[in-house]
N, C-alpha and C positions, 0 to 999 in steps of 0.2 A: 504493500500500500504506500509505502515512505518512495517508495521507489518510482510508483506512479505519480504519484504529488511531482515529485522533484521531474521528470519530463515535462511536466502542465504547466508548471512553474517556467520552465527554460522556452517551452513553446510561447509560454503568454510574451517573455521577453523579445522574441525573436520576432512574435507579431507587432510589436511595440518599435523593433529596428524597421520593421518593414514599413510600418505607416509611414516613419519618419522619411523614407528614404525616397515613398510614392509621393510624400509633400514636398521634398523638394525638386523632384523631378518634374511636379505639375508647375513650383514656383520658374522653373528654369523655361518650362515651354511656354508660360505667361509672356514672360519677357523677352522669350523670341521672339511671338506673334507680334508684339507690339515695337520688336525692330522692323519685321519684316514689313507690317502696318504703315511704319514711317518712312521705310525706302519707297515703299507703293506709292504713298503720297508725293515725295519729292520726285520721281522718275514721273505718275502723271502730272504734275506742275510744268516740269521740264517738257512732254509731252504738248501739254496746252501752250508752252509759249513758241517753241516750235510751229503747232498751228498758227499763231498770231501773226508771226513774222513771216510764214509764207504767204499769209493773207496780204500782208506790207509790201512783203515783195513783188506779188503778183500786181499790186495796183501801181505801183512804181514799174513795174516792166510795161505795163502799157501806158505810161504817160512818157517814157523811154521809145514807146513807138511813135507816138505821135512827134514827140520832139524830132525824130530821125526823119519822119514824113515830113513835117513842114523845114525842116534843113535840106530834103533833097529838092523840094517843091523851087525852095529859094536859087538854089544852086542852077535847076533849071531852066528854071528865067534870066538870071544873072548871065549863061554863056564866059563866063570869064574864067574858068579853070581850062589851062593849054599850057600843056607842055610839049615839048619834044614827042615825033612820032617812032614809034618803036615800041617791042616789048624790054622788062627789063630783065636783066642778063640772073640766073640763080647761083650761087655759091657751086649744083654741082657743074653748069655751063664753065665757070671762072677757074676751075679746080683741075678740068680736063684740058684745058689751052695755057694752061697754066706754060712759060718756059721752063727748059729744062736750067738752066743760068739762071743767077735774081736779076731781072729787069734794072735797070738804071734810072729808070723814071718812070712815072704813071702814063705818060702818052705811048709808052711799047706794048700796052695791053688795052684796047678800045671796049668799053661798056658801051654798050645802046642802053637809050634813056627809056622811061615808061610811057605809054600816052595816057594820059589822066582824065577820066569824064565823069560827069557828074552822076552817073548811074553807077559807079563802084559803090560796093558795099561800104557802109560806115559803120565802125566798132568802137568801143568803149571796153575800159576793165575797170570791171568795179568790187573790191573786195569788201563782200558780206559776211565773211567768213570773222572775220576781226568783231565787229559788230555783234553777231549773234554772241559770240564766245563774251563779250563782256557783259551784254544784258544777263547771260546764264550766270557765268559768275556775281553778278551785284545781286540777282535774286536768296542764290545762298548765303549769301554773307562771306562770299570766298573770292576776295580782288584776287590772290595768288594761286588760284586754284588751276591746275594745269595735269587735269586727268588726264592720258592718253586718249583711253575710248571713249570717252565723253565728249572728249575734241574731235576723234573722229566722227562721232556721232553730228556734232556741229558743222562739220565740213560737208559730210554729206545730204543735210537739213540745207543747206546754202547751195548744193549743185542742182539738187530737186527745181531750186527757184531761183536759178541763176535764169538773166537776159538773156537772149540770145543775141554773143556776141561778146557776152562779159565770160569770167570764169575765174575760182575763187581763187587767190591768191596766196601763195604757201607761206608758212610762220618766218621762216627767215633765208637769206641764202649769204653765200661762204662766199667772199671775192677772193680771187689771183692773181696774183698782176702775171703777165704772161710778155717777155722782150723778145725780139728778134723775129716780129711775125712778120707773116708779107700781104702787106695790107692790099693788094690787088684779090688774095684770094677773102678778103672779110668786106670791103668796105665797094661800094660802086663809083660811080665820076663823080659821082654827085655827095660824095662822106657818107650816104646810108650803110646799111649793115647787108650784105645781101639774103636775098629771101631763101631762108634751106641753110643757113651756114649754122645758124646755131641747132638745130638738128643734126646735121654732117657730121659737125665738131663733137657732138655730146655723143654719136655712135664709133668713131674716131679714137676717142680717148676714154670710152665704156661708163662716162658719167651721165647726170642729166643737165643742162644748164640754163638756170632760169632770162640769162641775157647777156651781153656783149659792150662795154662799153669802150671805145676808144681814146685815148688816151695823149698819143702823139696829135701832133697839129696836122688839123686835116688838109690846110691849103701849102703845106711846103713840100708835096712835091715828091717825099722819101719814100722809098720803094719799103723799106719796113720801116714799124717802129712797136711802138707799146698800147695792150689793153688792159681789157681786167674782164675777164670772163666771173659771175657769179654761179657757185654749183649750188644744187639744194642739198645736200649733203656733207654733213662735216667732215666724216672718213675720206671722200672723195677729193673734198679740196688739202686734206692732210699727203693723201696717199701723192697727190701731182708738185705739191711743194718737197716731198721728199724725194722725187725720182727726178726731180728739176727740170722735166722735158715735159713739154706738149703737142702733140702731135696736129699736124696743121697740111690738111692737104697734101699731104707726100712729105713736108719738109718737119722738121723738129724745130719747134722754140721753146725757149727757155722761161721757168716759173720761178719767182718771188712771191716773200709776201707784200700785200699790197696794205699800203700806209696812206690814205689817203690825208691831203693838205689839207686844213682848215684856215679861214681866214675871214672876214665882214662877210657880211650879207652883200650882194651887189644883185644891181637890178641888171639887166642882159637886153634890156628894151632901150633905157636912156643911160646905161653904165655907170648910174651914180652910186652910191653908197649908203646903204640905209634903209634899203626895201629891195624886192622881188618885183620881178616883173609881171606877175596878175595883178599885181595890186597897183603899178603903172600907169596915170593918165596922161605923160608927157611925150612928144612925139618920139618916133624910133630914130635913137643916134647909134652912127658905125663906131665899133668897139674897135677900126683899124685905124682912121683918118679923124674922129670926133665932129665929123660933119653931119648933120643932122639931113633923116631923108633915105636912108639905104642901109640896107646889111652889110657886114664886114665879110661878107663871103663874094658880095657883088661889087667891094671898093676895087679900085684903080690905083688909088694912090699910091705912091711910092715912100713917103714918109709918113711914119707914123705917130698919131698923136695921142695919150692917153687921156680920157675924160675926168678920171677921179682927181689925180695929181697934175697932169700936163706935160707931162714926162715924153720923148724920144720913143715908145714904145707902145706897144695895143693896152687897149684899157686891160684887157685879161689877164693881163702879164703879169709874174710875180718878183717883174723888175718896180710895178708901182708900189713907190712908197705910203699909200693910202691901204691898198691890198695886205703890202708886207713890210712894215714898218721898221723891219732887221735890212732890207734890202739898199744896198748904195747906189742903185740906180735913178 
């Protein structure tokens, strides 16, 4: 009998561990549910403003139409776009005629110009991608907030309701400075970038690259000189500054990093000091002669005069002492 007691006894305990253990098992799925509760909540918040701003976007993409309609309307009537007749020449055109020698000057390799009519397509980029991602963040309470897939989640929320003719814009890209290019095979008569070259270049040298910017002075004439290609990719602009070469149409140039100059603000409209050119009401002066009336791509003149300081030299120069105030020019 003593015997039975004492199992009764050891079971009542055991049912006594058990309750405890079924209590806190139920305490722990409580407060699961009510994590899971609150992620459901914040993903449909996120979900609704998603909706929101494709609504935004949609009504901005056809006010983007009509603006592009009545721009071509205008263009129309106007008659006044003429350029040169010809197509223009592509990166892989310039790439295949390329010489076997570097050219001595830009007049040994002939670009045909574009002809221009008011019935080409008109484009815009506009990056909504920026945009969405900070409204998402300021709703949580997260300025610093930089999920991955939540960002991709916004990227893709933004291509749904991209323009047609925009497209969204990636987080950041890597410049290179890149010497020794030959600018017959990047640039056309006319300083543009040719069409195809930055795709060429980016299957070429196994990166992707979001643009091309050149560097050397487009109107002297030299057969190379210096850009800055930007990758989207960090590893990739590591991998091409360590192997120091880039591959360019059959030829190799050489990679630095690129240190860009900073200096004033200047306006590029009247070359003065102190503001940007959209914000510009005064007429266009040449950044080569300081005569008012012409671009400095279309100047004649032979001598140069700077507009900010007055100086022997193009306003652009980083001989003006207004520009670069270390300079003894």
């Amino acid at each position: 009998m003593q015997r039975v007691l004492e199992m009764l006894a050891k079971m009542g305990n055991e049912m006594v561990d058990l309750k405890h253990r079924v209590s806190e098992q139920s305490d722990t799925i409580r407060k699961l549910s009510a994590t899971v509760y609150k992620q459901s909540t914040i993903i449909q918040g996120q979900e609704d403003l998603i909706r929101g701003l494709e609504v935004q976007v949609q009504e901005s993409k056809e006010e983007f139409r009509q603006q592009l309609a009545q721009l071509t309307q205008k263009l129309n009537a106007s008659g006044e776009v003429t350029l040169s007749s010809g197509a223009r020449a592509t990166f892989a055109d310039i790439a295949r005629t390329l010489p076997a020698s570097p050219p001595t000057s830009l007049s040994s390799v002939a670009v045909p110009r574009k002809q221009q009519t008011a019935s080409d397509p008109l484009h815009c980029t506009i990056d909504t991608s920026r945009a969405i991602e900070t409204e998402m963040r300021a709703m949580n309470g997260q300025e610093t907030w930089r999920d991955e897939a939540e960002l991709q989640m916004v990227k893709e929320a933004a291509q749904k309701t991209a323009v047609e003719g925009s497209r969204v814009m990636r987080d950041q890209l890597y410049p290179v400075r890149v010497d020794n290019a030959n600018r017959t095979a990047i640039l056309d008569a006319e300083g543009n970038v040719l069409p195809g070259a930055i795709e060429a270049l980016s299957a070429e040298n196994r990166v992707t690259i979001g643009k091309i910017s050149w560097l050397s002075k487009r109107e002297s004439g030299k057969a190379y000189g210096s850009m800055v290609v930007y990758v989207t990719k960090k590893s990739d602009a590591e991998r091409l500054l360590e192997g120091h070469y880039f591959d360019l149409a059959g030829e190799s140039a050489t990679t630095y990093v690129f240190e860009p100059r900073t200096g004033p603000i200047q306006c590029f409209n009247c070359q003065e000091i102190g503001h940007k050119a959209y914000a510009c009401k005064k007429q266009r002066t040449c950044g080569k002669c300081a005569k008012v009336g012409h671009h400095h791509r279309e100047c004649t003149a032979i001598e140069p005069k700077c507009v900010p300081c007055g100086g022997p030299h193009e306003s652009f120069s980083w001989k003006c002492r207004m520009r670069n105030p270390n300079s003894d020019a």
